[in-house]
C-alpha positions as CSV (number, residue, x, y, z in Angstrom):
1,X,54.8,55.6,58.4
2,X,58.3,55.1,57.5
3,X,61.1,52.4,57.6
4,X,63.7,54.3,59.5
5,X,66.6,52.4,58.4
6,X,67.0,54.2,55.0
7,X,69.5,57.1,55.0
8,X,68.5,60.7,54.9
9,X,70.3,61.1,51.4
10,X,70.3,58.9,48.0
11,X,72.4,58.2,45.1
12,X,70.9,58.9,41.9
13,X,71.9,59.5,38.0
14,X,71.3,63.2,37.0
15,X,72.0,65.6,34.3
16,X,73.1,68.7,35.2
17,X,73.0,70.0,32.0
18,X,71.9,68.6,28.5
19,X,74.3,66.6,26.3
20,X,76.5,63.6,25.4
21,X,76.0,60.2,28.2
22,X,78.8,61.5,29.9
23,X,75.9,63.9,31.3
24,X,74.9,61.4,33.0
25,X,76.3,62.0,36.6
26,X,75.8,60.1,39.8
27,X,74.8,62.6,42.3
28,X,73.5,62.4,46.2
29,X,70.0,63.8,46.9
30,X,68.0,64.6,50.5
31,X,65.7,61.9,50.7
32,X,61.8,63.5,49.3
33,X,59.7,65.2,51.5
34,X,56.4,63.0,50.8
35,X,53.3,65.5,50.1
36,X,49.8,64.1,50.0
37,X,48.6,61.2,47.8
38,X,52.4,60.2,48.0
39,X,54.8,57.5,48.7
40,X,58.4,56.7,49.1
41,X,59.7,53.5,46.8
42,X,63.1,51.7,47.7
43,X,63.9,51.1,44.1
44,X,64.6,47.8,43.5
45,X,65.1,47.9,39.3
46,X,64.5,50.9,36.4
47,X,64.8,50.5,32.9
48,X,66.1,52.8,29.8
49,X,63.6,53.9,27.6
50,X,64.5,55.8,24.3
51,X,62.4,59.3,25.7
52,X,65.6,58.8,28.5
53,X,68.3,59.4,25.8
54,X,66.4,62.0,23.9
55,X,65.8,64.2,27.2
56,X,69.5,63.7,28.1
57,X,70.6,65.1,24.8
58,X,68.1,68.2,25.1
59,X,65.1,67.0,22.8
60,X,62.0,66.5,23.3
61,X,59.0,68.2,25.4
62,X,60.5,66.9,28.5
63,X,63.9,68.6,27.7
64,X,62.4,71.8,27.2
65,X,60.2,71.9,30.1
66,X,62.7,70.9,32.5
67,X,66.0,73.1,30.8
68,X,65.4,75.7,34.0
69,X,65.2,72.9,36.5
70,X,67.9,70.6,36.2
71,X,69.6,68.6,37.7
72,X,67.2,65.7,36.7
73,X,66.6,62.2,37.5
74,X,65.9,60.4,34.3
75,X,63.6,57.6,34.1
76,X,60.0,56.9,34.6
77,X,59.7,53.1,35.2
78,X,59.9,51.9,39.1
79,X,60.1,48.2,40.4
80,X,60.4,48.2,44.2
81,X,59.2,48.5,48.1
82,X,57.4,50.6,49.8
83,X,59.1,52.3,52.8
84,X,57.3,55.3,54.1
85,X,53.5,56.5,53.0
86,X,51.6,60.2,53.4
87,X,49.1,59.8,56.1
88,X,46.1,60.0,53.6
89,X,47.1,57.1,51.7
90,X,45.2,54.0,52.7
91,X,45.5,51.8,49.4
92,X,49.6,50.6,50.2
93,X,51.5,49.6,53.2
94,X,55.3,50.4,53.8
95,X,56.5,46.3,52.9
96,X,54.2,46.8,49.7
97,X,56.2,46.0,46.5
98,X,55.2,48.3,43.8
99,X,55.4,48.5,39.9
100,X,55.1,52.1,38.7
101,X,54.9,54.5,35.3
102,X,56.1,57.3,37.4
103,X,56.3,60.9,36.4
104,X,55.6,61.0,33.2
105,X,56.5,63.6,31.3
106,X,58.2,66.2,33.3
107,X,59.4,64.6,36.3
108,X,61.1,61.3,35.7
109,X,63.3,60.3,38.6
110,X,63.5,56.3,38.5
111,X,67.2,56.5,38.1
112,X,67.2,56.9,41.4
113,X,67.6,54.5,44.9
114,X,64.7,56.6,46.1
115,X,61.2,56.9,44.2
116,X,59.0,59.3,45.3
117,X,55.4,58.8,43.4
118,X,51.9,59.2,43.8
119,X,50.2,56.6,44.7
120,X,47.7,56.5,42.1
121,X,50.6,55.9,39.6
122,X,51.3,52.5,41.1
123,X,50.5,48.9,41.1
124,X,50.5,46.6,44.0
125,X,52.6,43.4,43.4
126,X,52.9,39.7,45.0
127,X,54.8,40.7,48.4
128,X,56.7,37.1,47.6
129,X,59.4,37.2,44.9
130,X,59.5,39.9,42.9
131,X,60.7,39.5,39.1
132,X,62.9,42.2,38.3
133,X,62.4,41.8,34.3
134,X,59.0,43.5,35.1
135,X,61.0,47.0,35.9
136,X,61.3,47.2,32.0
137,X,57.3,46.9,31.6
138,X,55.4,50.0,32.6
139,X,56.4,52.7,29.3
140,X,56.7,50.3,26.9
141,X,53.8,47.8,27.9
142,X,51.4,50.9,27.7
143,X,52.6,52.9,24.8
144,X,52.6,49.3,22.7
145,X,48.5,48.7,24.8
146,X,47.0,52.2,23.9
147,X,49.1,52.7,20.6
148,X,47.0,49.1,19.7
149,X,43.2,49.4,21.2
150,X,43.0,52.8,23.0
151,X,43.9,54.6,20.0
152,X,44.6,52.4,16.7
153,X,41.2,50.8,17.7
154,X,43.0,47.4,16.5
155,X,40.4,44.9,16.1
156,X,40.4,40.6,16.1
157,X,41.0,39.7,11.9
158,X,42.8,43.2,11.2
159,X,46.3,43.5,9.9
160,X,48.7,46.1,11.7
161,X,51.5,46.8,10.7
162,X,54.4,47.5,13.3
163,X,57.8,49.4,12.5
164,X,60.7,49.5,14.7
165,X,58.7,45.6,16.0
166,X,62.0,44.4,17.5
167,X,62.5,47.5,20.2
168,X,61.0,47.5,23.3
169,X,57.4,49.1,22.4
170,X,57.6,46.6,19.4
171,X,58.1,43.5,20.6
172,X,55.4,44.2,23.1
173,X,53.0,45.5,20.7
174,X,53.4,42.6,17.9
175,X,52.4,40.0,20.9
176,X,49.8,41.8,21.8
177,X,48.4,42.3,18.5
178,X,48.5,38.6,18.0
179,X,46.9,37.9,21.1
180,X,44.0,39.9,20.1
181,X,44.1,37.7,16.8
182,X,45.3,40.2,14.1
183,X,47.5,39.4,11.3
184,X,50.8,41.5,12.0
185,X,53.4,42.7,9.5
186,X,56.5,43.5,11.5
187,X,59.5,45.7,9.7
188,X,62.9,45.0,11.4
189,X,66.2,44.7,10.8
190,X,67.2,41.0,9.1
191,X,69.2,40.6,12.5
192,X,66.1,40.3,14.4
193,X,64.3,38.1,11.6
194,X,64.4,34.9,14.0
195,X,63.2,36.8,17.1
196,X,60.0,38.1,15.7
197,X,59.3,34.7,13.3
198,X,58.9,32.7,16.4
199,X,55.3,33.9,17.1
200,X,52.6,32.9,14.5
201,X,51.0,35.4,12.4
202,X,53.9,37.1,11.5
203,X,54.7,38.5,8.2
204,X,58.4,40.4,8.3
205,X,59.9,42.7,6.1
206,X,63.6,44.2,6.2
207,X,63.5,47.8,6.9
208,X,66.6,48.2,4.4
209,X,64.9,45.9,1.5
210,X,62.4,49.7,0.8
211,X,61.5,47.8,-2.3
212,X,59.7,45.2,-0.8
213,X,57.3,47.8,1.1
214,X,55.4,47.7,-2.2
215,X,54.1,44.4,-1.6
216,X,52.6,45.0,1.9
217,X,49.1,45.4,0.7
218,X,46.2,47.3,2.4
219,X,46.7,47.9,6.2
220,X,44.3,48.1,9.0
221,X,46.4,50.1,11.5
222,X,50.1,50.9,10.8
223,X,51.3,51.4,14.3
224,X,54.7,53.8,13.6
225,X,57.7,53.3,16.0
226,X,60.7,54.8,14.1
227,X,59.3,58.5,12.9
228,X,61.1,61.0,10.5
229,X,62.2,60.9,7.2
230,X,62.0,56.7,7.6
231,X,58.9,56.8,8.5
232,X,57.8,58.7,5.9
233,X,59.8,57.2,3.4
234,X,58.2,53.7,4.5
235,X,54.7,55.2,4.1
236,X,55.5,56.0,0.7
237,X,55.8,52.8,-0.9
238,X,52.1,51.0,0.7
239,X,48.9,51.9,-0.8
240,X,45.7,52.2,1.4
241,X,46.0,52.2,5.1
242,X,42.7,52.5,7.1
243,X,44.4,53.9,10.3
244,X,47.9,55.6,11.3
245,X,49.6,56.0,15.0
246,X,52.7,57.5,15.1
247,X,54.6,57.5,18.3
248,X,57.5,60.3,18.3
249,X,56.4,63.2,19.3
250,X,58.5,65.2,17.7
251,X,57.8,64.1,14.2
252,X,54.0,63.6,14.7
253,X,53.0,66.1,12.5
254,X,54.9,65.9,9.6
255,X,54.3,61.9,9.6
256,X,50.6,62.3,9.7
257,X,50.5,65.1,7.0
258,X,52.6,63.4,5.0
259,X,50.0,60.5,4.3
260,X,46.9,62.6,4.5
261,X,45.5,61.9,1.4
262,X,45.0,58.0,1.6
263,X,44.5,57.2,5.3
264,X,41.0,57.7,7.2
265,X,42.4,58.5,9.9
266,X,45.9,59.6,11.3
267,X,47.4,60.7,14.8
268,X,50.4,60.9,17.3
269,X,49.9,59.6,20.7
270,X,51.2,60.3,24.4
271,X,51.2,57.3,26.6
272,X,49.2,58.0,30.1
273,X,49.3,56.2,33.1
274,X,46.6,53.6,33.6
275,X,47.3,51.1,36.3
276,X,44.8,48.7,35.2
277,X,46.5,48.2,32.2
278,X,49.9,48.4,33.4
279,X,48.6,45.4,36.0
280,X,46.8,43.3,33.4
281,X,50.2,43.6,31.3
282,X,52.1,42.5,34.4
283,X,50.0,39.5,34.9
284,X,50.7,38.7,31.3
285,X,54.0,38.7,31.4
286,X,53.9,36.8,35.4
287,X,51.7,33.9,33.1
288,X,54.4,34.1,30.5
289,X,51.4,35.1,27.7
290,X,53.8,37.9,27.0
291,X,57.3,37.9,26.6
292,X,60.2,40.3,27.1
293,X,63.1,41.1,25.6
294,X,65.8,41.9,28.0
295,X,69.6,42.1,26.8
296,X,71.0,43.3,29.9
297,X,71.3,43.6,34.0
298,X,73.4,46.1,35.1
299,X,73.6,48.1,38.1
300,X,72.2,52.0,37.9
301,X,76.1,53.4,37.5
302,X,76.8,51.9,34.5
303,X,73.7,54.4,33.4
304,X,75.9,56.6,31.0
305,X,77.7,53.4,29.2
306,X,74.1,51.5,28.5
307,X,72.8,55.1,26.5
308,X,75.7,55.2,24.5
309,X,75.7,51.8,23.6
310,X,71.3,51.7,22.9
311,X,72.5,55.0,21.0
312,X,74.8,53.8,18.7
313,X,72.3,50.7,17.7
314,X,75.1,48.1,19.6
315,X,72.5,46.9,21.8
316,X,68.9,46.2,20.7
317,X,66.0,45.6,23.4
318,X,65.5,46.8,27.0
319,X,68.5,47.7,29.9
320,X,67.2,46.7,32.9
321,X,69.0,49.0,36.0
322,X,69.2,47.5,39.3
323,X,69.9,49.5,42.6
């Protein structure tokens, strides 16, 4: 079934080739042919994850996957309506409001006023107001879930440590971890000192102050955001850590063997779509048990502008896009 009054052709922000945020071009598109499993999402908000601005600039798995395929819709978080459903698909309705993780890794294409998804990457929302801050849940909310309890096995009484706790898997992550009643050791900058001591729990150390690493003590499950040559640096100074999760991809490796010797366990991690997660954490943040920390609203144009300013450190926490 579709709503017919949607145009045969959308606007959406592409690349057509890897680079700088002036890559980021907005370009028309046919509206998607829907295949089975499949529907069609009026896309109501999106939001800017880091993997965006890596892709864009040519890095990452994603990047080299998809150099022979471009142009490409970044993006992989969806907020909006149903308007048009494959003929096998029983579990949504076109009027359905939807919160997705959609395409994850290779295909992306939230930037977009047209989602096209399977439907078994989505979650069925209230059909009464929807709250756009929500659009900046699905990648973050997950990574920060499975990075915890899926894969750091993070358990009540524990202490995890979280680097990189102010950003958008952070902040997430640290609440989360506190909810589950651990102890949480958060490394930020000093600006965001007051953001993360307003939840109990919290012990926070300065990422610039390396020093003071030494006093950390023994860690349950150091839950790495940052990666590289900081991360490794950081790892360094601690003694005995039980568990490590490093999330960038591209320094996995190196991270991990670079602490071998005095961890039990160490690993890089993928988020993956899992919708009953993704609508428990939407509940959360609906009862306001979890927070988010949103810096701006701007509409899906001003795409190229928010990446070079999340680049350049001038704005910290999530972008949400509306279309």
């Amino acid at each position: 079934m579709l709503r017919n009054t949607y145009p045969a052709q959308y606007d959406a922000m592409a690349i057509a080739q890897f680079g700088s945020p002036a890559q980021l071009q907005l370009m028309r598109f046919d509206r998607p042919v829907l295949a089975a499993g499949e529907v069609l999402i009026n896309n109501i908000a999106s939001s800017i994850n880091p993997i965006d601005y890596k892709t864009r600039a040519g890095l990452g798995w994603a990047a080299a996957k998809n150099g022979d395929k471009l142009p490409m819709v970044l993006g992989y978080d969806t907020l909006g309506e149903v308007i048009e459903v494959a003929p096998d698909v029983s579990d949504f309705s076109v009027g359905d409001k939807v919160l997705g993780f959609v395409g994850f890794p290779l295909e992306a294409g939230c930037y977009a006023q047209l989602v096209k998804s399977s439907a078994a990457q989505l979650v069925k929302l209230n059909n009464g107001s929807v709250n756009n801050d929500l659009a900046s849940l699905p990648l973050a909310g997950l990574t920060a879930w499975q990075g915890l309890f899926d894969i750091g096995n993070l358990q009540a009484g524990e202490t995890v440590l979280i680097s990189g706790a102010s950003g958008g898997v952070g902040y997430l992550a640290l609440q989360l971890a506190i909810n589950a009643g651990a102890n949480v050791v958060a490394i930020a900058s000093l600006a965001n000192q007051a953001l993360l001591q307003e939840f109990a729990n919290v012990t926070f150390v300065d990422y610039n102050d390396i020093s003071s690493f030494q006093a950390i003590g023994d860690i349950d499950l150091w839950f790495d955001l940052i990666g590289g040559d900081t991360a490794i640096k950081q790892l360094a100074q601690v003694g005995h850590i039980k568990r490590l999760v490093t999330l960038p991809t591209m320094s996995a490796d190196v991270v991990c063997q670079s602490v071998a010797a005095k961890v039990e366990s160490a690993q890089g991690m993928l988020v993956s779509n899992n919708t009953n997660q993704l609508a428990n954490l939407s509940a959360m943040v609906e009862n306001n048990t979890l927070r988010l920390n949103i810096v701006k609203y701007v509409d899906f144009k001003q795409a190229p502008l928010m990446h070079a300013q999340l680049e350049s450190g001038e704005l910290r926490g999530k972008i949400v896009l509306t279309f």
